[in-house]
C-alpha positions as a printed Julia matrix, in Angstrom:
727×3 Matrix{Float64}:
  95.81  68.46  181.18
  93.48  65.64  180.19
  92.98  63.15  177.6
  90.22  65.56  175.61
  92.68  68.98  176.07
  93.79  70.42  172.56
  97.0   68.78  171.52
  97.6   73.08  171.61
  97.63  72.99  174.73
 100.84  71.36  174.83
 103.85  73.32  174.94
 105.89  73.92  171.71
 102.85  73.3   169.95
 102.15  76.39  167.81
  98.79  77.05  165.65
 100.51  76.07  162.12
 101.43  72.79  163.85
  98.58  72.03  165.16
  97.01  72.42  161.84
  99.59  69.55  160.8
  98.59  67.46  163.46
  94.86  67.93  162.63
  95.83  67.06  158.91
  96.93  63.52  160.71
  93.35  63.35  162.63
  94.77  64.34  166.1
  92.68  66.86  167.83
  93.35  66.32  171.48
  96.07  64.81  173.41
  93.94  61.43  173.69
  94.29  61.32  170.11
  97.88  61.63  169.9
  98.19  58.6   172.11
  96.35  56.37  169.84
  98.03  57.78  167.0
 100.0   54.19  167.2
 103.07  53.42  165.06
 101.93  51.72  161.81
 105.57  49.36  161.96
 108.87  49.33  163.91
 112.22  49.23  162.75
 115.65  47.81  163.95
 118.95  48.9   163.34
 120.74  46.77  160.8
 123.12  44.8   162.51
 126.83  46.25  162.06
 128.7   44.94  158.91
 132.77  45.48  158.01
 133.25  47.81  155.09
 135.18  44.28  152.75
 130.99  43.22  152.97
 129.82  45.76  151.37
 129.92  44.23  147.7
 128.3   41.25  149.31
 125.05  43.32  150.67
 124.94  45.13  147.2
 124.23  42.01  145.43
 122.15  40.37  147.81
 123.77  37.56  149.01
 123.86  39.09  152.36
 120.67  40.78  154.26
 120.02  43.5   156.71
 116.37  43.09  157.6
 115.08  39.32  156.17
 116.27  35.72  156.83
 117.58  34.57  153.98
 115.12  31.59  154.02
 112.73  34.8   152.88
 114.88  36.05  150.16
 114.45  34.94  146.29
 117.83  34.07  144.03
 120.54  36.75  144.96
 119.73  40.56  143.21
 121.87  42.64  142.61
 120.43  46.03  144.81
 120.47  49.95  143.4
 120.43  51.15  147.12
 120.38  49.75  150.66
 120.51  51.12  154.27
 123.57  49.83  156.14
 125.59  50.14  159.27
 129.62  50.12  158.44
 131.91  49.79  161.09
 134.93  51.59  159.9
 138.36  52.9   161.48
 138.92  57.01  159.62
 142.56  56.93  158.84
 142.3   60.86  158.15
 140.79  63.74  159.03
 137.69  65.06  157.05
 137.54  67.0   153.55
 135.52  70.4   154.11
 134.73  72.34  150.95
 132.79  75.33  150.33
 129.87  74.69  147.7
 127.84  77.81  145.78
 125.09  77.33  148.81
 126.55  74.87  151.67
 129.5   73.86  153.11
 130.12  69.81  151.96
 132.1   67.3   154.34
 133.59  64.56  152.81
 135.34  60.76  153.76
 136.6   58.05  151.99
 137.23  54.73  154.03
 138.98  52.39  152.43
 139.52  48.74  153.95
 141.0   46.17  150.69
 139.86  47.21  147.75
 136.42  48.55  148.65
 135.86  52.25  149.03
 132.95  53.86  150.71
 132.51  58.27  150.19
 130.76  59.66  152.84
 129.37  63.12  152.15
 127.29  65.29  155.05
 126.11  68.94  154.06
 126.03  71.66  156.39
 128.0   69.57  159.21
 131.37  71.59  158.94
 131.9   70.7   162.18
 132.46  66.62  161.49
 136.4   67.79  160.71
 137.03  67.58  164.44
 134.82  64.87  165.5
 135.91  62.19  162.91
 139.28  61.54  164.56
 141.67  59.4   162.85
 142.59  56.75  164.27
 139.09  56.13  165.76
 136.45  53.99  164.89
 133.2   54.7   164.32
 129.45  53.07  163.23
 128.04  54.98  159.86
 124.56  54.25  159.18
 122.55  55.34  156.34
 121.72  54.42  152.75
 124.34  52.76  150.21
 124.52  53.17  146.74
 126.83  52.72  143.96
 128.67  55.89  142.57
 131.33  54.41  139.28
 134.0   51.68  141.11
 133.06  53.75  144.74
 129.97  53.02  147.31
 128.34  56.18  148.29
 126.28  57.39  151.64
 125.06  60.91  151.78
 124.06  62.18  155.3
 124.8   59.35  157.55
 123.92  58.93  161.15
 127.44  58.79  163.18
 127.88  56.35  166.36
 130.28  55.42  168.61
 130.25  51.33  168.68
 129.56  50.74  172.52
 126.54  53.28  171.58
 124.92  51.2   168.22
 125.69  48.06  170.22
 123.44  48.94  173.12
 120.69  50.16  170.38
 120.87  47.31  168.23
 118.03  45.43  169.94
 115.28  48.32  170.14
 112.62  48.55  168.26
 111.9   52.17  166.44
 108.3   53.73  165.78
 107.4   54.66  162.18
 104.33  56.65  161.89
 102.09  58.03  159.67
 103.05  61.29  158.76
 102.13  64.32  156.75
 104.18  66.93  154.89
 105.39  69.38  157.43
 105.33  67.0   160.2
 108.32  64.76  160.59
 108.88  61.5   162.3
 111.26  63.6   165.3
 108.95  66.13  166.36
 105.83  63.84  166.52
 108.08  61.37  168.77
 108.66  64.27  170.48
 105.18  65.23  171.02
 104.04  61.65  172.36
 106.8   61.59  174.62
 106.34  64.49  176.39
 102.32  63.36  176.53
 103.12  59.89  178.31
 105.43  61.91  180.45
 103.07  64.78  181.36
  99.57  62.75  181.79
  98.73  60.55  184.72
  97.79  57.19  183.52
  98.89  55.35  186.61
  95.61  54.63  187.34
  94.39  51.71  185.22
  90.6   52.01  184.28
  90.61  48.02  183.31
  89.13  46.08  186.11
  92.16  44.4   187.81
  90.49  40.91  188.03
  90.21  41.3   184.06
  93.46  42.44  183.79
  95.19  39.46  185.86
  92.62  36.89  184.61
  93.53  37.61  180.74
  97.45  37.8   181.36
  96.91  40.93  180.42
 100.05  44.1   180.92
  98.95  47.81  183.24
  97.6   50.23  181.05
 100.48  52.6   180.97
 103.13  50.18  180.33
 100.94  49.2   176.95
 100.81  52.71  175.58
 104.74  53.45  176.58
 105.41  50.36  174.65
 103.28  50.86  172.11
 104.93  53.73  171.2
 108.8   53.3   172.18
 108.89  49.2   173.0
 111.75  48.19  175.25
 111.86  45.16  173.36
 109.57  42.69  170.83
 108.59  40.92  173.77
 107.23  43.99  175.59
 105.32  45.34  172.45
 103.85  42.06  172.03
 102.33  42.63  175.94
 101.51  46.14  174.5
  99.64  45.09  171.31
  97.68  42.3   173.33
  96.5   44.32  176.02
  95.54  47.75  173.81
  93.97  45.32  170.94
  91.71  43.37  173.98
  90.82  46.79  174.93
  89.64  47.69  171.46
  87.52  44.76  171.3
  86.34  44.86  174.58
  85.14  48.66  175.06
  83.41  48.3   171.49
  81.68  45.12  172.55
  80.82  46.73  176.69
  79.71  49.86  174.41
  77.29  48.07  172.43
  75.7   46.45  175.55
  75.63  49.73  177.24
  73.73  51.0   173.9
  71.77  48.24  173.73
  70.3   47.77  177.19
  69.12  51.64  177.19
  67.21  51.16  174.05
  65.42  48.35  175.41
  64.5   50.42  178.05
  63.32  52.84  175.53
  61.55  50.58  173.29
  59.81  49.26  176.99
  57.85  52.76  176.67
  56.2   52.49  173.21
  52.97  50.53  172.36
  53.14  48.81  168.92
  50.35  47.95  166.19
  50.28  45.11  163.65
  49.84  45.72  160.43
  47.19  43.39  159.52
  45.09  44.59  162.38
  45.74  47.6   163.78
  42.36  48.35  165.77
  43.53  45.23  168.03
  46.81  45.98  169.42
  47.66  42.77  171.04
  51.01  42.67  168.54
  54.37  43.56  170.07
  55.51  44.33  166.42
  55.19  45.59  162.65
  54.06  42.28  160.87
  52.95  42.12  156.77
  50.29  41.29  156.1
  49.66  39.37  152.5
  46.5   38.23  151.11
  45.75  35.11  150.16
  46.77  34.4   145.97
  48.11  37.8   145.93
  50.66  38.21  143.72
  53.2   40.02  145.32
  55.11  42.76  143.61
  58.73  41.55  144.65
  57.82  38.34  142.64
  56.6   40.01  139.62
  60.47  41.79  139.78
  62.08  38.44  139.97
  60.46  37.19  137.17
  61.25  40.19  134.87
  65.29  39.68  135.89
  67.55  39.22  132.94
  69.33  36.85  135.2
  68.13  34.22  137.91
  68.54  34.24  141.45
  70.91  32.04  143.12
  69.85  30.07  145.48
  71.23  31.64  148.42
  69.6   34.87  147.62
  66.64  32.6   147.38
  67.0   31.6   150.56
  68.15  34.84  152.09
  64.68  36.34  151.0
  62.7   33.51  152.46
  64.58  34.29  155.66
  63.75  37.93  155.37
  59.75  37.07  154.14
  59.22  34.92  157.35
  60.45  37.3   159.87
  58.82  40.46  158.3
  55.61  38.19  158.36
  56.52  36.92  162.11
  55.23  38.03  165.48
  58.99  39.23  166.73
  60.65  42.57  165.4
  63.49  41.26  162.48
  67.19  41.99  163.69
  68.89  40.0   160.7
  72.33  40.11  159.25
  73.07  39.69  156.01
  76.58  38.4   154.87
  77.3   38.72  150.99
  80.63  38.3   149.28
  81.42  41.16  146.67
  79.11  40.69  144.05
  76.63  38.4   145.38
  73.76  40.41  145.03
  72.92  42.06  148.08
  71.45  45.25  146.62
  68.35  43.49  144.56
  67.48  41.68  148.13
  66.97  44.87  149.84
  65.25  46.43  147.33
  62.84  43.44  146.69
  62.53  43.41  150.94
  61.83  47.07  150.27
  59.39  46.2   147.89
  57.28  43.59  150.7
  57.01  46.14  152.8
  55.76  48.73  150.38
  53.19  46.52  149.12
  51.84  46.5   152.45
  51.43  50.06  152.65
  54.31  51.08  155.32
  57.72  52.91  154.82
  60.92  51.54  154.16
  64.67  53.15  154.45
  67.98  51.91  153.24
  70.71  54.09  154.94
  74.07  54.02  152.44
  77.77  54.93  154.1
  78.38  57.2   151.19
  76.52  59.61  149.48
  77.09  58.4   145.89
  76.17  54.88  146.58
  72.81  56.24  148.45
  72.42  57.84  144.77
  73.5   54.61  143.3
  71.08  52.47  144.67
  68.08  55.93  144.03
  68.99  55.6   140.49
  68.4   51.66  139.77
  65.9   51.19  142.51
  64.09  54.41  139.72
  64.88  51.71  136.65
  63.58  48.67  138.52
  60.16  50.35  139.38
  59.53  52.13  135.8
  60.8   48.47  134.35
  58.08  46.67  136.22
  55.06  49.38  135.83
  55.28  50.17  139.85
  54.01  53.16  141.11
  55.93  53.32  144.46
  56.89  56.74  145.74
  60.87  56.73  146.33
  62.65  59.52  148.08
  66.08  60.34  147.8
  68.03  62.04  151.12
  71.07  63.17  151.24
  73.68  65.79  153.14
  74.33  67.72  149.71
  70.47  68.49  148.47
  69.26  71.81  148.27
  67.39  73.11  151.46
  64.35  73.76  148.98
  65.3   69.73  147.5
  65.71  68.81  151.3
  62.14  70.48  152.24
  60.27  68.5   149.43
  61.56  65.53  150.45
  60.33  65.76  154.4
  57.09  66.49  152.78
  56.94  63.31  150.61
  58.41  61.4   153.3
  55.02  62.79  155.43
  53.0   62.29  152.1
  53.62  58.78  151.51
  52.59  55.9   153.76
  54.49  53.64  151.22
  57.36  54.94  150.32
  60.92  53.96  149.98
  63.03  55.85  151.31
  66.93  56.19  150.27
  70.02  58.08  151.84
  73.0   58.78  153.55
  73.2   60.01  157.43
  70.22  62.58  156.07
  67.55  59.71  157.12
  68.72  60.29  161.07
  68.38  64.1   161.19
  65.86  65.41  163.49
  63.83  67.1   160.92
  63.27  64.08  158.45
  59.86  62.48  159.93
  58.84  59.19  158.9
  54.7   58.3   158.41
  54.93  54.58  159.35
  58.25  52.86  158.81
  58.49  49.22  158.68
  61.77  48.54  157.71
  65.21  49.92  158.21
  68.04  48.9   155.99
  71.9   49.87  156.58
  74.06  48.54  154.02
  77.62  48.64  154.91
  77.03  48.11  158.68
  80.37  48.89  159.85
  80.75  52.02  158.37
  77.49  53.36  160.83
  78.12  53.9   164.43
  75.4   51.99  167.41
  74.23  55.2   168.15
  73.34  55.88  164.53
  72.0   52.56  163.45
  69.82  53.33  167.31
  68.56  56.42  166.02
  67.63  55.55  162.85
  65.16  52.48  164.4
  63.71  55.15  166.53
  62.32  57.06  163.78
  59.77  54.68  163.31
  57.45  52.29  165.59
  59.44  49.03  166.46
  60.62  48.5   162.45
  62.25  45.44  161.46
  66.21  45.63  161.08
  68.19  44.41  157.99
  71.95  44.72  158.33
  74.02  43.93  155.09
  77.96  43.47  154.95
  80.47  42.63  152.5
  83.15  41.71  154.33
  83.51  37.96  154.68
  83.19  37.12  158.79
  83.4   33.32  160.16
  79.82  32.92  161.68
  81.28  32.46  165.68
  83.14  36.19  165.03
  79.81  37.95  163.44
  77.67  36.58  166.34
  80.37  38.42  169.4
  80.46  41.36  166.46
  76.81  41.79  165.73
  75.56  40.08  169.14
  71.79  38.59  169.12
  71.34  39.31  165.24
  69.93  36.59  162.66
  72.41  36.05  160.18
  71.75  35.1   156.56
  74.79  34.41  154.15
  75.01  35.25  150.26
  77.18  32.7   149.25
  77.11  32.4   145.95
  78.04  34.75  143.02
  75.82  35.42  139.91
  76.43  32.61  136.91
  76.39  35.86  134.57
  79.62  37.4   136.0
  82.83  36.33  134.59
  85.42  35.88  137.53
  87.79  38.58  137.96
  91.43  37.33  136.22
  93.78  38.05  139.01
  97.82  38.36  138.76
 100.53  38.76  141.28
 103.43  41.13  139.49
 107.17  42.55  140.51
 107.38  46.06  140.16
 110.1   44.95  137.49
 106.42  44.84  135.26
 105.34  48.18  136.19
 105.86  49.37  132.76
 104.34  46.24  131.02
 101.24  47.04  133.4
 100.94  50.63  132.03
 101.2   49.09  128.37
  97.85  46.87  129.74
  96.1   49.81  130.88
  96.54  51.8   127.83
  94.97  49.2   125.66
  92.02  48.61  127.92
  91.35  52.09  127.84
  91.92  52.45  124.0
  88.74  49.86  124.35
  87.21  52.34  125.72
  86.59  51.09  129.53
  88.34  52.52  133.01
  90.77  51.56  134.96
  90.9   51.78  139.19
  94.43  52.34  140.52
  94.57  52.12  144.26
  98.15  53.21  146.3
  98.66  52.83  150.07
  99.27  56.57  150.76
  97.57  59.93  150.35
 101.11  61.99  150.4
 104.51  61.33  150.38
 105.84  60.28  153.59
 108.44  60.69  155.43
 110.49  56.78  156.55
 108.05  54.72  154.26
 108.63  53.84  150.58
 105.3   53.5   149.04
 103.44  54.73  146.39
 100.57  57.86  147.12
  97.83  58.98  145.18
  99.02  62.29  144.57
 102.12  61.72  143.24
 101.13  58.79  141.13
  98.28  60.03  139.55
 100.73  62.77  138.09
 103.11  59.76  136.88
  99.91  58.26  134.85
  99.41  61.79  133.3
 102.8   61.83  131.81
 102.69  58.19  130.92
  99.41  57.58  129.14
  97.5   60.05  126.6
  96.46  63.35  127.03
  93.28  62.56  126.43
  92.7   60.37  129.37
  91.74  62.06  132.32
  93.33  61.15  135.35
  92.01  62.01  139.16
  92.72  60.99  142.86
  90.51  60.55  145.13
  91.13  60.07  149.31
  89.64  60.12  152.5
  90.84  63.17  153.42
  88.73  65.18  150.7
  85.53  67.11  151.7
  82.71  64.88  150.82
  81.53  67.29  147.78
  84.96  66.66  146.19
  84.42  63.08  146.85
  81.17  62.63  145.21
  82.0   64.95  142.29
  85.06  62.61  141.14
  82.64  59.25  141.99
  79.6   61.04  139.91
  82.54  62.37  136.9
  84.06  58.36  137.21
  80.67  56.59  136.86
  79.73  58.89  134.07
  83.08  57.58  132.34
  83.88  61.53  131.73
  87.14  60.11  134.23
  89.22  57.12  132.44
  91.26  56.73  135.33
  90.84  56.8   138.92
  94.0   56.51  141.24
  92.57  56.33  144.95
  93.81  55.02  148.37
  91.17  52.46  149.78
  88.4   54.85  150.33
  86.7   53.23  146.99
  86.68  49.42  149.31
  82.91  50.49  148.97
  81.47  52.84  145.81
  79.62  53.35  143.04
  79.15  50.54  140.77
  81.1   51.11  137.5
  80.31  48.24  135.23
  82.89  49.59  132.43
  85.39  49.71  134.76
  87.69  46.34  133.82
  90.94  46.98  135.27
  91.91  47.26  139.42
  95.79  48.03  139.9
  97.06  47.84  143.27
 100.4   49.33  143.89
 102.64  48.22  146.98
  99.58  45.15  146.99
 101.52  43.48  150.32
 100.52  46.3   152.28
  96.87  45.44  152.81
  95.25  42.49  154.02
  94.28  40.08  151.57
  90.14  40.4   152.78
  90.55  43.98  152.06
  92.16  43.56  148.46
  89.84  41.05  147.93
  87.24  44.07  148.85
  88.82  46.12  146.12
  88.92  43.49  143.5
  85.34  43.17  143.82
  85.01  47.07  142.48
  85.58  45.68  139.23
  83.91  42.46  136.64
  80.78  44.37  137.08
  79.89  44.58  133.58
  79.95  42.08  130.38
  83.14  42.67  130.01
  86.43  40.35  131.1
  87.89  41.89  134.1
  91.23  42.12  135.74
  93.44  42.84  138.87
  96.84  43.71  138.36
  98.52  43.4   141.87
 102.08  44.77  142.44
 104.45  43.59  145.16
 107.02  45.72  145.56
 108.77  43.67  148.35
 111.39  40.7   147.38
 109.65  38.48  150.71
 108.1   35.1   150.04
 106.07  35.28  152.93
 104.63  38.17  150.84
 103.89  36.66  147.52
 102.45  33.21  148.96
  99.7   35.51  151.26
  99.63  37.18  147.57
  99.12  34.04  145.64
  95.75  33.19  147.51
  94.02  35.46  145.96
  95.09  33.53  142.73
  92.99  30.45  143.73
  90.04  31.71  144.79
  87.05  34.68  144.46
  85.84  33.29  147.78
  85.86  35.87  150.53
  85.27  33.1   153.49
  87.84  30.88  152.11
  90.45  33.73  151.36
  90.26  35.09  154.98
  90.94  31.58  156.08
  93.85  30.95  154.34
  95.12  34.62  154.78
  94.52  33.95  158.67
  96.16  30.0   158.62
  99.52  31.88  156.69
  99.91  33.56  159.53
  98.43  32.63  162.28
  96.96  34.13  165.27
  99.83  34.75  167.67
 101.25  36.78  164.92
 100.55  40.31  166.35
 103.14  42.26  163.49
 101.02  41.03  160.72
  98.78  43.18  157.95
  95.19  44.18  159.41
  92.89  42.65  157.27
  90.61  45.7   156.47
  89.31  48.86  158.39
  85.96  46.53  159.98
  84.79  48.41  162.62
  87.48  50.93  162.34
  89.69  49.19  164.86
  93.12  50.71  165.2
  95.04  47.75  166.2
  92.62  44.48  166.5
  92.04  42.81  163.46
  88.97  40.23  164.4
  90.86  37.41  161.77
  94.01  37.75  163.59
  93.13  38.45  166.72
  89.84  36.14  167.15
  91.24  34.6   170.39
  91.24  37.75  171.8
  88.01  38.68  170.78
  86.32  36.13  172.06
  88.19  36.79  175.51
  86.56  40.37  175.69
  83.55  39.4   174.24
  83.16  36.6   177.77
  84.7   39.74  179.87
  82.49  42.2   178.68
  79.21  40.48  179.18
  80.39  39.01  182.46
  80.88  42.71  183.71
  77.64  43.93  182.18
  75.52  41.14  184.05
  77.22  42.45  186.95
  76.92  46.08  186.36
  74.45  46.99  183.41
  75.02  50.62  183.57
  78.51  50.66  184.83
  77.33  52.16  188.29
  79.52  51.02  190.96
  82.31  53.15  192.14
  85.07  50.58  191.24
  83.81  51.43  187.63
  84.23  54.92  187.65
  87.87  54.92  185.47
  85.93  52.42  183.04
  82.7   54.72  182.54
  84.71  57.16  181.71
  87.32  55.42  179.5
  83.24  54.04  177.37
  82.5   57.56  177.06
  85.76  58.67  175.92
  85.8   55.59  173.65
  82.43  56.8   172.21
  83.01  60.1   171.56
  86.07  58.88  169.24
  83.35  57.08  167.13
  81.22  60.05  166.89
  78.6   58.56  169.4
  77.37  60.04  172.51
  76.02  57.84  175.36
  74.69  58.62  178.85
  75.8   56.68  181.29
């Protein structure tokens, strides 16, 4: 058994489970190692019964110091461990479908019931005279406290446990928190990982812990201490195979791009260019400014100078590998298209590859309106996974057909069959979302084209250079004067139902509303709100003729785009969605972004979100609910209050808490990073990013035989992000 054998292969593991585990994304049994816990829990610490009243009404805490707790509040329900002495024996009676056990303890004047079902067998382990731990949940029943089903321990036993730190996972229905333990365990158990693939001089150099002591304690942590060692060494890892990856990538295409012979534009019969380079001549008007001026609004200046940037290296004598860094709602999209625009004047191809197939349709649609607006006869093609094979065939024909053409789609553009005449210019918007090997591939279809990158998410300039290594990087930082900022509130879920009252008369207005929960499903161990669930709660509460739909991750991507298409079309009012919409359509009558369980994400990411909506002429807002009573929580919260500033939210987000603090909220999915977030973690970063190229200008290819572990760790690594490499 290996790291890429089915997680069937494992023993106990039948074919309906191993359905369930697919529903979580594990496929083999490497996956179910870095299916990491998404929090840890500790077991309250042990209270007398006379304290009960006490925890009920806040004024004593289980899991927060009370430096973190607001006024005392009186609680519905909290989880508690009583240490109690039974005084007699156990109450069985027989119920129309189960057998019921019942205790009362009694210590002053407070009484606690405690009620199992199906345990029949309690009567002669609940000794009087004994004493005994009872954990589970409290709540009030008349003048009694109440606890249904709890968890029985003999003192010495909770004592010795009261220190360890518990997994929580994600889960799905069918799939509980015991049996995937279960499953992980016997995986570290079963699978040789005493050989560490990490260099040892890294290893010691970086302070960093073995291999297979991270992913035990990653999983079941001896103690906060060793899960911090775990956390450090798995999160350098992260950054430091993606960053050894990339140079791996890169140095073979340079040896590919060694083997081709490349033509300027301006002169082609010369060949003594090492590049694609516009030509423009002299008082011609070019038709990127004739767009510009026919903009109901100005450009700010940074787009201003962001296309300068772009003009002088399409018209340079080097190949353009530039970044672009926009907040939400800077104005990235009319950049690219106008770049498009340069390079179709010239008479060469042009691509802008989208991470989803409705924005790729998005961006087909107004790049249609800007051309018919402005009298331009440019041939634009639209590519994408769901066309027609007869729709898919026309399209490799005008993309043959066209020496000009702009060229728009999803990861259509990098299938073998779609041929390119003479591309210039790629475009990927939403670089994250594309893998190297895709971004690679995509650059190959033409002869040496120039290389725009755009991204929305806000990264200090000394991360996006490790991130996006030798890459130019322009930054859009400014927002449109037209746009009216996004009014922003931070709300108990106390106001839940004055929230709904908001939504219904925004939508009586006639515009839509984005509501965005944490989860896809109810799951088992963590209270928070999913998008099936709720979106049923919004049917009952608002009109029936409001239509109501979910949309997640987990969807097929025809599902997906139907909803999007239905949503933009307004023939959906309201959209409830996990964070899958962080980048979609643009819905300018869309005015109102409710986040449920808002402390849950990081604050760049609900900044991300925020950013979906104050698209149109309309006043805008974001409705975020905390359902936690933390103060920690609500300051991080309040930032977004102050600011629509991407850069400066990060910051503060990352000053809050602070880089050593490894049990913090990842700031977004960047990258796709499981455990590193490149705010938090930056130190780190860095570190791999010195290790990494250190090894590589040792060992380009990862040759040498004290490399074998790591070359196969890269590949391994790749094949998770849906890229293959040779190495």
């Amino acid at each position: 058994m290996d790291k890429s054998s089915s997680i069937g292969a494992l023993k106990g593991i039948g074919a309906k489970t191993e359905q369930l585990f697919h529903n979580l994304g594990v496929y083999t049994i490497g996956d179910i190692l870095l299916h990491y816990p998404r929090d840890y829990e500790k077991l309250p610490p042990i209270i007398p019964l006379t304290q009960l009243e006490e925890l009920m009404d806040g004024t004593v805490d289980a899991f927060e110091d009370e430096a973190e707790l607001d006024q005392p509040k009186r609680l519905e329900e909290v989880t508690a461990a009583i240490a109690a002495r039974v005084d007699k024996q156990p109450f069985v009676r027989a119920g129309r479908k189960m057998q019921v056990t019942s205790l009362t303890l009694q210590e002053q004047q407070t009484k606690l019931e405690l009620v199992w079902f199906r345990m029949p067998y309690l009567k002669n382990t609940l000794k009087p005279g004994e004493w005994f731990i009872f954990l589970g949940k409290v709540a009030r029943k008349g003048k009694l406290f109440h606890m249904e089903q709890p968890q029985i321990f003999q003192p010495e036993k909770y004592e010795s446990m009261e220190e360890c730190l518990w997994p929580c996972y994600a889960l799905t229905a069918g799939l509980g928190k015991n049996k995937l333990s279960q499953t992980i365990k016997k995986v570290l158990e079963e699978l040789d990982l005493s050989v560490d693939y990490l260099p040892e001089d890294i290893r010691v150099r970086c302070g960093l812990a073995e291999y297979n002591f991270a992913l035990e304690n990653i999983h079941f942590p001896e103690n906060e201490k060793a899960l911090e060692q775990a956390r450090k060494r798995l999160i350098f890892d992260e950054f430091f195979q993606f960053i050894l990856s990339a140079g791996i990538q890169k140095e073979q295409m340079e040896e590919v791009l060694n083997g081709f012979s490349f033509l300027p534009l301006e002169n082609q019969e010369q060949g003594n260019s090492e590049n694609i380079s516009l030509s423009s001549k002299e008082n011609q008007v070019l038709w990127a400014d004739r767009v510009i001026e026919g903009l109901p609004y100005r450009l700010t200046e940074a787009q201003k100078r962001t296309l300068q940037e772009i003009r002088k290296d399409l018209r340079g004598r080097k190949v353009m590998q530039r970044l672009v860094q926009g907040d939400v709602g800077s104005g990235k999209t009319i950049i690219a298209f106008l770049s498009m625009l340069d390079v179709s004047q010239s008479g060469y191809q042009s691509a802008l590859m989208a991470p989803t197939e409705v924005l790729a349709v998005q961006h087909y649609q107004t790049f249609t309106e800007l051309c018919e607006k402005n009298d331009l006869r440019i041939p634009l093609i639209l590519l994408t996974g769901s066309l027609t094979q007869k729709e898919k065939r026309r399209a490799y024909e005008r993309m043959q057909l066209y020496p000009n053409a702009m060229i728009i789609g999803t990861h259509a553009l990098i299938q073998e069959r779609a041929l390119y005449d003479s591309l210039a210019l790629v475009i990927t918007d939403e670089q994250h979302r594309f893998g190297v090997k895709q971004r690679e591939t995509l650059f190959l279809k033409g002869s040496q084209p120039h290389v725009l990158v755009m991204s929305a998410t806000p990264i200090p300039r000394t991360l996006a250079i490790i991130l996006y290594g030798d890459l130019d990087i322009s930054v859009i930082d400014e927002v449109p004067a037209k746009r009216l900022p996004v009014k922003s509130c931070v709300v108990g879920k106390g106001s839940r139902k004055t929230s709904y009252d908001f939504l219904k008369k925004e939508l009586a207005l006639g515009h839509q509303v984005y509501v965005i929960c944490p989860l896809v499903e109810e799951s088992e161990g963590l209270e928070a709100e999913n998008v099936t669930d709720y979106a049923q709660t919004l049917r009952e509460q608002l009109s029936s003729d409001t239509v109501v739909e979910f949309l997640h991750g987990k969807m097929k991507s025809g599902r997906k785009n139907l909803i999007m298409e239905q949503f933009a079309h307004n023939e959906i009012q309201v959209l409830v969605s996990t964070t899958v919409i962080e980048v979609g359509v643009n819905v300018p009558n869309a005015t109102v972004m409710m986040i449920e369980d808002a402390q849950r994400f990081g604050l760049a990411q609900l900044h991300q979100l925020r950013g979906r909506v104050g698209r149109g002429d309309a006043q805008s807002y974001c409705i975020m609910i905390n359902t936690t009573d933390s103060n920690k929580a609500k300051k991080r919260l309040e930032i977004l209050n102050k600011s629509n500033d991407g850069f400066f939210i990060a910051g503060e987000d990352l000053k809050l808490r602070g880089p050593g603090d490894f049990f913090g909220i990842r700031q977004s999915g960047l990258l796709e990073f499981r455990l590193g977030d490149i705010y938090q973690n930056a130190d780190l970063l860095k570190q791999a990013s010195e290790e990494a190229n250190l090894l590589l200008s040792e060992d380009r290819q990862l040759a040498l035989p004290e490399h074998v572990k790591l070359r196969e760790q890269i590949q391994f690594y790749l094949s998770h992000q849906g890229e293959t490499v040779n190495l």
